[in-house]
RODO-2510 file (C-alpha; in nm, 4 decimals, decimal comma):
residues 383
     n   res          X          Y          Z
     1     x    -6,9341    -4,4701    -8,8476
     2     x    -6,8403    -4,4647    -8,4721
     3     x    -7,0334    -4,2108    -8,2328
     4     x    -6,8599    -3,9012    -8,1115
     5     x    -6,9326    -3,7841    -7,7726
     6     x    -6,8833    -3,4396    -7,6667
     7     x    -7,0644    -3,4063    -7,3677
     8     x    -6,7966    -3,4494    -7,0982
     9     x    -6,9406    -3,1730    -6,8790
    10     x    -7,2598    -3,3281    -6,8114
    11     x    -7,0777    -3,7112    -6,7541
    12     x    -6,7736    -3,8771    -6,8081
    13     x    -6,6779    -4,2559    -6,8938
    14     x    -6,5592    -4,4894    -6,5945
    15     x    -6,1932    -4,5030    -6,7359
    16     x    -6,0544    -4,8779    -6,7531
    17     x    -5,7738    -4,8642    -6,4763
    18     x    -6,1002    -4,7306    -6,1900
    19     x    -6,3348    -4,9706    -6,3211
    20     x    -6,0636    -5,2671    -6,2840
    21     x    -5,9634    -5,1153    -5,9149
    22     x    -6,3167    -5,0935    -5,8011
    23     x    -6,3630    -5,4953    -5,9191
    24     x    -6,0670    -5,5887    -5,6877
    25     x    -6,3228    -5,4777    -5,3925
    26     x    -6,6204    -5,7388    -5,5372
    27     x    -6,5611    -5,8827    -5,2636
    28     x    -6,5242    -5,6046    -4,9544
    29     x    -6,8749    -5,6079    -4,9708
    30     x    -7,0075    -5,5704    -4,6087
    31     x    -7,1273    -5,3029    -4,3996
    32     x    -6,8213    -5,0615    -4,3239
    33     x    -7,0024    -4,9705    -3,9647
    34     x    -7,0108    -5,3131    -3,8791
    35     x    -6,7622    -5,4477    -3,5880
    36     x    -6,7046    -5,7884    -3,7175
    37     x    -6,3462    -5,8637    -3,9900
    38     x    -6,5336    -5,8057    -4,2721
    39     x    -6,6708    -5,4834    -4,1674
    40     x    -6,3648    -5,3822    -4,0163
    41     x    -6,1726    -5,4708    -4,3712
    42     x    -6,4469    -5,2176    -4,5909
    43     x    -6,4095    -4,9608    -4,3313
    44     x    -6,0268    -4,9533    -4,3977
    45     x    -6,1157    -4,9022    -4,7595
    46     x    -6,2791    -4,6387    -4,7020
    47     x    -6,0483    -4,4504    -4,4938
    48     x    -5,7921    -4,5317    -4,7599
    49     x    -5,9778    -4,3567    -5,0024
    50     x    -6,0689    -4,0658    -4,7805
    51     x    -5,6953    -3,9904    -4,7008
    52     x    -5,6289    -4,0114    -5,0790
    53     x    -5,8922    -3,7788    -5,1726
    54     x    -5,7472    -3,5476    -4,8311
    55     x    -5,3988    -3,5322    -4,9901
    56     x    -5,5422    -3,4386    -5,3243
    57     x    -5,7094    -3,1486    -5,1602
    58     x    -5,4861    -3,0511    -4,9167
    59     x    -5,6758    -3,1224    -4,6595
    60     x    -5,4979    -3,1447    -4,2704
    61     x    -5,5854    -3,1284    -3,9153
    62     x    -5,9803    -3,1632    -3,7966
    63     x    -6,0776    -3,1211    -4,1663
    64     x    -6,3483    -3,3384    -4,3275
    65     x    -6,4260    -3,5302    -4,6355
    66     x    -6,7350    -3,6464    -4,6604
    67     x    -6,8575    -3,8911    -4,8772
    68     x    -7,2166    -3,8181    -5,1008
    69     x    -7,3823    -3,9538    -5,3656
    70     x    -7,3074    -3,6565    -5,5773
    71     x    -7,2722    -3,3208    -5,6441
    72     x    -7,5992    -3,2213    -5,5819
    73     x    -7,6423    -3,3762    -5,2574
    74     x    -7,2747    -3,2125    -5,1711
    75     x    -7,4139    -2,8947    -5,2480
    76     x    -7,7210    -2,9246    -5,0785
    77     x    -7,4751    -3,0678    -4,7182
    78     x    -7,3096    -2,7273    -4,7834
    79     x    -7,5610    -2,4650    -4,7971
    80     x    -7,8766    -2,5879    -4,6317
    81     x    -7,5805    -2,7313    -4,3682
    82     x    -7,4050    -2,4262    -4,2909
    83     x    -7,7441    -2,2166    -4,2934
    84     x    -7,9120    -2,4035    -4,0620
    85     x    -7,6812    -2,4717    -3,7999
    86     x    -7,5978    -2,0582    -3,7602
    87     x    -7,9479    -1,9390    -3,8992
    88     x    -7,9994    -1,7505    -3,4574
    89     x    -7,7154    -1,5773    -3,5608
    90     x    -7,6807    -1,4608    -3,9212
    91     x    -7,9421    -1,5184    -4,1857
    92     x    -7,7160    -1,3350    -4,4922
    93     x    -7,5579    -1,5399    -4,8219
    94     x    -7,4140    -1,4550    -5,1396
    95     x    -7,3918    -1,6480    -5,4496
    96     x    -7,4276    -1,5769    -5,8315
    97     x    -7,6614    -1,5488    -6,1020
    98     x    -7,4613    -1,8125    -6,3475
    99     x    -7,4610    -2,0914    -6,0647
   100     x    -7,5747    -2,4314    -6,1492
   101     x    -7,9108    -2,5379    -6,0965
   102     x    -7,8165    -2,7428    -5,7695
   103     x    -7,7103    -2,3979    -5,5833
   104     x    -7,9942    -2,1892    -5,7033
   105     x    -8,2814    -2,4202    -5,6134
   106     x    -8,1118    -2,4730    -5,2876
   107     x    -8,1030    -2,1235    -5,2457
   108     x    -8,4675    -2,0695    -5,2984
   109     x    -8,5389    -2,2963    -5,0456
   110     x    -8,3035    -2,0710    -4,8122
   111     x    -8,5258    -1,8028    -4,8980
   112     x    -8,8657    -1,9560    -4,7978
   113     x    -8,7104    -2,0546    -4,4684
   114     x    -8,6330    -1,7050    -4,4540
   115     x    -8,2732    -1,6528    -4,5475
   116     x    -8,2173    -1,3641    -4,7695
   117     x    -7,9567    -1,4517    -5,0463
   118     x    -7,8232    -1,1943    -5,2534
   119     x    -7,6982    -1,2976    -5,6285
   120     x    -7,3791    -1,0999    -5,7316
   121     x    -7,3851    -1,0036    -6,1299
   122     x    -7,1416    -1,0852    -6,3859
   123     x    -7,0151    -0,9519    -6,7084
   124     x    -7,0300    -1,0079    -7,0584
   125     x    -6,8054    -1,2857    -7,0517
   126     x    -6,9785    -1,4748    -6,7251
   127     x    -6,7171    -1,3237    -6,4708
   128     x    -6,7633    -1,2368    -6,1252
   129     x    -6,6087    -0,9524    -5,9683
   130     x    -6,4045    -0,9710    -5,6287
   131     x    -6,5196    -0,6119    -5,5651
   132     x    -6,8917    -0,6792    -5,6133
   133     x    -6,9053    -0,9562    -5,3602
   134     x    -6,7239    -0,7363    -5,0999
   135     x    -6,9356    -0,4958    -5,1972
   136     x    -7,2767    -0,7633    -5,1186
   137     x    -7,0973    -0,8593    -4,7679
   138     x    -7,3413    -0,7814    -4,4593
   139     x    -7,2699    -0,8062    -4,1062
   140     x    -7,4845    -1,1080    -4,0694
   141     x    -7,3475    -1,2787    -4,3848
   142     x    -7,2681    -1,6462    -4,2824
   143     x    -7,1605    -1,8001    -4,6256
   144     x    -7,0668    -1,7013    -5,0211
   145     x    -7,1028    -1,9829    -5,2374
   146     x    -6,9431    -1,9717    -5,6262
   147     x    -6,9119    -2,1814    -5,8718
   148     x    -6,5415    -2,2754    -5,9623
   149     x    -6,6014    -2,3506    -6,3212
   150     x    -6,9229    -2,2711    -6,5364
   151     x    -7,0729    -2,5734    -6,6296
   152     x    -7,2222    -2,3913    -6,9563
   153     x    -6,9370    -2,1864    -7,0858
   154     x    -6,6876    -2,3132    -6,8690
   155     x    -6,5419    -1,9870    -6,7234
   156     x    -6,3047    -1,9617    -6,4332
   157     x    -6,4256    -1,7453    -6,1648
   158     x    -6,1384    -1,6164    -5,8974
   159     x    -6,1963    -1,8199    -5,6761
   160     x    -5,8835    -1,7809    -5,4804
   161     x    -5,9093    -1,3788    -5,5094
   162     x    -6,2680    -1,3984    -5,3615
   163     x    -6,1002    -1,6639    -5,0795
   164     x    -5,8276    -1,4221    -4,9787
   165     x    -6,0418    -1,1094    -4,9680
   166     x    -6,2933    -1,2819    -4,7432
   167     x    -6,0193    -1,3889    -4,5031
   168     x    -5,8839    -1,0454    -4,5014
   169     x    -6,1884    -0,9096    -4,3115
   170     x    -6,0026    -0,8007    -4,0020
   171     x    -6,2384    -0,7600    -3,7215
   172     x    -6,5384    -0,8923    -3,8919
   173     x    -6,6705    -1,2063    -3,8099
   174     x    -6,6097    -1,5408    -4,0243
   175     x    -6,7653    -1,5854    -4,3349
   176     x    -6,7839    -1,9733    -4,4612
   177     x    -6,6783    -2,0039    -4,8144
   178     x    -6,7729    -2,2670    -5,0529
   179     x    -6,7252    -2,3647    -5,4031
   180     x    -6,8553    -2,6028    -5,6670
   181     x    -6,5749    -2,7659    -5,8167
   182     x    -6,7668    -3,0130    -6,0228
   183     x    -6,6383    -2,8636    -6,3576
   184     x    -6,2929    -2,7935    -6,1982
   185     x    -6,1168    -3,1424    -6,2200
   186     x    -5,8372    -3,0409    -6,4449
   187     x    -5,7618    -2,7345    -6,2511
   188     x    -5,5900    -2,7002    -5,8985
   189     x    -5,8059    -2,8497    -5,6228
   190     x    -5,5587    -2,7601    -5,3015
   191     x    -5,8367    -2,5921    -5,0807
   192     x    -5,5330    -2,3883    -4,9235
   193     x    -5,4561    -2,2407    -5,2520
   194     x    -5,7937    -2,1463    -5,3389
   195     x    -5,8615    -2,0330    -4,9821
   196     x    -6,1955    -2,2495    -4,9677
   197     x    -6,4080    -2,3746    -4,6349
   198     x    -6,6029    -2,6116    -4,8434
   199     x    -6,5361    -2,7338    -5,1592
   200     x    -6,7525    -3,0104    -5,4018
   201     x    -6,6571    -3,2837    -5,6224
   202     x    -6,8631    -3,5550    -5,8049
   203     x    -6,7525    -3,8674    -5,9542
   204     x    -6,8974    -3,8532    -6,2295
   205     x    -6,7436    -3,5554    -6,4046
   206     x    -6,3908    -3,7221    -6,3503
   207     x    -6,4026    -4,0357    -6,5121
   208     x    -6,4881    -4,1943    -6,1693
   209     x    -6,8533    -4,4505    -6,1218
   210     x    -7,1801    -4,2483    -6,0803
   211     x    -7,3688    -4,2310    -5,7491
   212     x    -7,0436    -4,0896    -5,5693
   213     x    -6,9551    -3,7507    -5,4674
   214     x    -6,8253    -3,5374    -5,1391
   215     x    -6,7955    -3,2387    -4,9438
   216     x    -6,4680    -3,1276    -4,8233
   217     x    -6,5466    -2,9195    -4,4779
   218     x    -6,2740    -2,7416    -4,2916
   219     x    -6,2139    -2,7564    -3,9150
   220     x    -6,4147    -2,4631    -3,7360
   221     x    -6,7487    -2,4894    -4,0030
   222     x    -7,0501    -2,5818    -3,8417
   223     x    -7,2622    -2,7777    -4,0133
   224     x    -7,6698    -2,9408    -3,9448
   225     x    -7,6824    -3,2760    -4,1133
   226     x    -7,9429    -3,3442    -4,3921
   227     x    -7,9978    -3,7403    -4,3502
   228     x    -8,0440    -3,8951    -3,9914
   229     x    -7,9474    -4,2286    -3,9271
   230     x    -7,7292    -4,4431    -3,8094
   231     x    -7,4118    -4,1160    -3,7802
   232     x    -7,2313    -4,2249    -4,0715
   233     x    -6,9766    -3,9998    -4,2217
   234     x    -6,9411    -3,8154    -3,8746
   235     x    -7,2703    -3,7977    -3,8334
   236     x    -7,3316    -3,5438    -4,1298
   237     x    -7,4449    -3,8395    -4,4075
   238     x    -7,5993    -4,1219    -4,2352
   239     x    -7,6609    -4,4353    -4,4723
   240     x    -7,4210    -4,7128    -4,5264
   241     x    -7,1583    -4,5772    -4,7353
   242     x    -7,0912    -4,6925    -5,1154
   243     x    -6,7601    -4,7990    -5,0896
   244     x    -6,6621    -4,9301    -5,3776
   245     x    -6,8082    -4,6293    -5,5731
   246     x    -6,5851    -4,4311    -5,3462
   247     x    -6,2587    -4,5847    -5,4342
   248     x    -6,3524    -4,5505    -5,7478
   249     x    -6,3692    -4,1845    -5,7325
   250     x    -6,0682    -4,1665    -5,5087
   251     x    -5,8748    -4,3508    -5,7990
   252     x    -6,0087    -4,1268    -6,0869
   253     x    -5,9787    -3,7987    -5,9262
   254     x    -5,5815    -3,9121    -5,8645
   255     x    -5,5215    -4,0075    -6,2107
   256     x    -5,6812    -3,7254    -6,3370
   257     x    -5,4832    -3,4575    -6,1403
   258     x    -5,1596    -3,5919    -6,1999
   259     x    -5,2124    -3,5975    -6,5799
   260     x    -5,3729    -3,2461    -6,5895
   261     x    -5,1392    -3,0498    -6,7129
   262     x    -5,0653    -3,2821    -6,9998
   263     x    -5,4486    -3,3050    -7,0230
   264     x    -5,4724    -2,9523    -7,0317
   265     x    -5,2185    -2,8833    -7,3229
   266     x    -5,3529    -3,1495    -7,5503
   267     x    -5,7558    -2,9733    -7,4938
   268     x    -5,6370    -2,6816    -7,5839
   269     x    -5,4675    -2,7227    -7,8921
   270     x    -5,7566    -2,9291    -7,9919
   271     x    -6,0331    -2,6587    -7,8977
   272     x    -5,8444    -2,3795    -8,0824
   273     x    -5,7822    -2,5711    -8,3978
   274     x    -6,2166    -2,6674    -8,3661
   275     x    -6,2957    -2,2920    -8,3074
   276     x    -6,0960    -2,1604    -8,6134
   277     x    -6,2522    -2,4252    -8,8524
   278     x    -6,5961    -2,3496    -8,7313
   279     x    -6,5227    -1,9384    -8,7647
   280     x    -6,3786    -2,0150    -9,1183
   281     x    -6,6490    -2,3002    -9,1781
   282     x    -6,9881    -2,1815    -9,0442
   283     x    -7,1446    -1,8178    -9,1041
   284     x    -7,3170    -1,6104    -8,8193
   285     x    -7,1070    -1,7980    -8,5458
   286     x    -7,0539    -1,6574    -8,2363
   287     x    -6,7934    -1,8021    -7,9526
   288     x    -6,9715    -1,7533    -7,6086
   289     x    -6,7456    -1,8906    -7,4072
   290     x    -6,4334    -1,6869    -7,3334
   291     x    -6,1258    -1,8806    -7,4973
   292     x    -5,8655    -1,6909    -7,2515
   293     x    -6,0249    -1,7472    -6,8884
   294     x    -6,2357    -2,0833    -6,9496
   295     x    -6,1314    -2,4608    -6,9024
   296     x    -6,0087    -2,6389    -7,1959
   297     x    -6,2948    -2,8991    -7,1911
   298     x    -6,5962    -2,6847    -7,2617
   299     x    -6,6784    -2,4643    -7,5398
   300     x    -7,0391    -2,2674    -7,5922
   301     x    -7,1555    -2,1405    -7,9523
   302     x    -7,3935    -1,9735    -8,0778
   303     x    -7,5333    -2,0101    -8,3905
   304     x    -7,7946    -1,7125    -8,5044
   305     x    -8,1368    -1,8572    -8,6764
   306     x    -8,1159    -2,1798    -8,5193
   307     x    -8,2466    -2,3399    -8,2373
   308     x    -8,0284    -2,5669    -7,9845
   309     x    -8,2713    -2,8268    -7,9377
   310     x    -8,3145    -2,9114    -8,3182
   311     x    -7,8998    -2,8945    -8,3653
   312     x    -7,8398    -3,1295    -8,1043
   313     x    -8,1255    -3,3623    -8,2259
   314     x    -7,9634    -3,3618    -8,5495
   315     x    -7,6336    -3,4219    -8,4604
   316     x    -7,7575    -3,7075    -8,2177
   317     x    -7,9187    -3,8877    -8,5630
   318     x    -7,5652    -3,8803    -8,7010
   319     x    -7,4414    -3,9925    -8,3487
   320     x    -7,2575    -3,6792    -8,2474
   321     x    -7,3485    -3,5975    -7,8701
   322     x    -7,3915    -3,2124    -7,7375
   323     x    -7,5947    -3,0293    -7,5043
   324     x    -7,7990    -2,7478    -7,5857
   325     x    -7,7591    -2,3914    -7,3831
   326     x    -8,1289    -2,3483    -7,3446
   327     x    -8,4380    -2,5788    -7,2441
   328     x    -8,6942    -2,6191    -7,4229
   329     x    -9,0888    -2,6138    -7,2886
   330     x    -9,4283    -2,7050    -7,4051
   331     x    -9,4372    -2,2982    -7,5761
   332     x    -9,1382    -2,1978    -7,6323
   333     x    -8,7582    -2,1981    -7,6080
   334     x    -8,6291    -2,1042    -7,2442
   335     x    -8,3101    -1,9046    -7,2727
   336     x    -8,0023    -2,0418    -7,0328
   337     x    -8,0057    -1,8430    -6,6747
   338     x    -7,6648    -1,8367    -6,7439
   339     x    -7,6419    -1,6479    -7,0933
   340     x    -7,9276    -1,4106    -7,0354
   341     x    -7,6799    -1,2754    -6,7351
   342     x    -7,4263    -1,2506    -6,9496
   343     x    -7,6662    -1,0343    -7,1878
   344     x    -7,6192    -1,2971    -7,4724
   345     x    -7,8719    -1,1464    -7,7132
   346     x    -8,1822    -1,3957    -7,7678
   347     x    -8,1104    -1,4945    -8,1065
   348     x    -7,7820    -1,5897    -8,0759
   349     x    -7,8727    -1,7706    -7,7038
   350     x    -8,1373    -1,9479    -7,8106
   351     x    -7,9124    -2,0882    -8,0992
   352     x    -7,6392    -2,2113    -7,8240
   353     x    -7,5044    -2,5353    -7,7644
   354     x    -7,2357    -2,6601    -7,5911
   355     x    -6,9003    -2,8962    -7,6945
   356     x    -6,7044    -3,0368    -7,4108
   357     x    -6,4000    -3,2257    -7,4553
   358     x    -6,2416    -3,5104    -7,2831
   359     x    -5,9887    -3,8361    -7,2964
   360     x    -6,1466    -3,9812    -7,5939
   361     x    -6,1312    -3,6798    -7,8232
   362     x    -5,9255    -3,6612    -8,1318
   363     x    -5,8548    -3,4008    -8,3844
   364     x    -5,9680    -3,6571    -8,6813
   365     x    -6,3166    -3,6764    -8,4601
   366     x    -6,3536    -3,2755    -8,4319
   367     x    -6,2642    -3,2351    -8,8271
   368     x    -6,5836    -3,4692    -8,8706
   369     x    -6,7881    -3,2640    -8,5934
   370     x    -6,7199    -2,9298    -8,7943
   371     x    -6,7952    -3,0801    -9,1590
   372     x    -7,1468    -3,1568    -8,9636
   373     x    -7,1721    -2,8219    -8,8127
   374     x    -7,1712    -2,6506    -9,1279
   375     x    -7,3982    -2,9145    -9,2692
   376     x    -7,6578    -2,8951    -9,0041
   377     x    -7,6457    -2,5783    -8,9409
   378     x    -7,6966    -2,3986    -9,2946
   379     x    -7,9996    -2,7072    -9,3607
   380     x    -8,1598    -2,5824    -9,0502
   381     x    -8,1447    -2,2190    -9,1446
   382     x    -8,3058    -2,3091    -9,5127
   383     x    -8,6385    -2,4311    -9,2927
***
């Protein structure tokens, strides 16, 4: 019986049409900094791909894309970037308490260089309120970074609400704004729309090759470079860029978009018809994620008297492929950051895994997933 994997939010599959672009290139293989025809010929690939990438983002004027090697390092450019280069003058940021682990460890090393970061709250459901971030703002705040998409429950925070409230600051200075948009690649990316500074993307959650990713900087943000080098990526990413991974995640990020909407439609239909079975299937199940203000692609559950780690264990023996909500240590079960702020009670949290959807999802695979979920489950709870 063939595998089913349903752990799109943690990595995607290099779709066909990207991974037969990117071969085209075998042979642009030189240095794109170098001045000779075959570096001149990989550096126009790579502007090609950065002026795709701008128009899928809106991006105009001085604005920047610049290439990483994921979202990680993207994140990393933008906070440690932004902080640094105006830390004599304002020392304030705000992010949240559901972020992904990229932000908040970046973050805590804000902190120990003596940054103070406030983390706005959120409510049962994992949203953020526009009012509460106002409400954090300081007169030496220099940036408010929030996640886009929840990569554990998949909520949509307001991104463009937060956007438009921080530009409506009259007299105050400028406050950078930046978002992780890593979980956000079937949703609008136009940074004018969500009213954005900085914005993240990586490859790898889009169906493009791994080891790409990049930071989209508007004109006026200062930023202090992480990598030194040879000036690369206008001097903010030294190292010789990875072209063809780049074109490859120029490609998929374009295909994607302009079959989101169909995308979209298809998801949902096929996560509402999973989440009745598993109501009418499975006892003591409880839907984390919120089904009216989450993407289509990700879906958290909770199931009481079990624990994550041994549900997706067993359904990796019958080659069905989740994620847990929770990590598991040496003593005991850690409880997801992320569902502890929402106040997710323990029992149900520590019983939470995650489904996330993508292009090779069907309904026949999902009507074997919840047969398994009932099996697995109700075995588990007999130990």
């Amino acid at each position: 019986m063939k595998s089913i994997y349903l752990d799109y939010a943690a990595s995607t599959p290099v779709r066909k049409e990207v991974l037969q672009e990117m071969r085209k290139f075998e042979r642009v293989f030189a240095n794109p900094s170098s001045v000779h025809g075959a570096g001149v010929a990989a550096r126009e690939v790579l502007e090609d791909a950065r002026v795709r990438v701008g128009k899928i983002l809106g991006a105009s004027g001085e604005d920047k894309i610049i290439f990483t090697s994921g979202g990680t390092e993207s994140i990393n450019l933008a906070l440690l970037g932004v902080a640094r280069a105006n830390r004599h003058k304002r020392k304030h940021i705000i992010t949240s308490v559901v972020e992904h682990k990229a932000i908040l460890e970046t973050c805590k090393q804000l902190e120990r260089e003596g940054f103070v970061v406030d983390y706005v709250g959120v409510d049962s459901v994992g949203q953020i309120s526009v009012d509460e971030v106002r409400r954090l703002l300081r007169k030496d705040t220099i940036l408010v970074s929030i996640q886009y998409v929840n990569n554990e429950t998949g909520v949509v925070q307001p991104i463009a609400d937060i956007g438009k409230m921080l530009r409506m600051r009259e007299g105050k200075r400028k406050v950078f704004f930046h978002t992780d948009a890593c979980q956000a690649g079937l949703l609008d990316l136009d940074v004018n729309r969500l009213n954005v500074d900085l914005l993240t993307l990586n490859s790898s959650k889009v169906y493009g090759p791994h080891g790409a990713g990049l930071l989209y900087v508007r004109e006026g943000v200062t930023l202090s470079p992480l990598m030194y080098g040879g000036g690369q990526e206008y001097g903010l990413r030294s190292g010789t860029e990875n072209v063809t991974g780049i074109v490859g995640f120029s490609l998929a990020l374009l295909l994607l978009q302009k079959e989101r909407k169909k995308e979209v439609k298809r998801l949902q239909g096929l996560r509402s018809t999973f989440v009745k079975e598993l109501l009418k299937n499975v006892k003591d199940v409880i839907v984390v994620s919120d089904l009216k203000n989450s993407v289509s692609t990700i879906l958290s559950v909770g199931f009481r008297g079990v624990e994550a780690e041994t549900v997706v264990k067993s359904f990796s023996a019958q080659g069905i492929y989740i994620s847990a909500g929770s990590a598991c240590t040496a003593q005991q079960i850690e409880v997801s950051h992320v569902l502890r702020a929402m106040g997710i009670e323990d029992d149900v949290a520590r019983g939470t895994v995650r489904f996330s959807f993508g292009k090779g999802i069907t309904a026949f695979d999902l009507q074997r997933v919840t047969k398994n979920v009932k099996d697995v489950v109700e075995s588990l709870r007999k130990v």
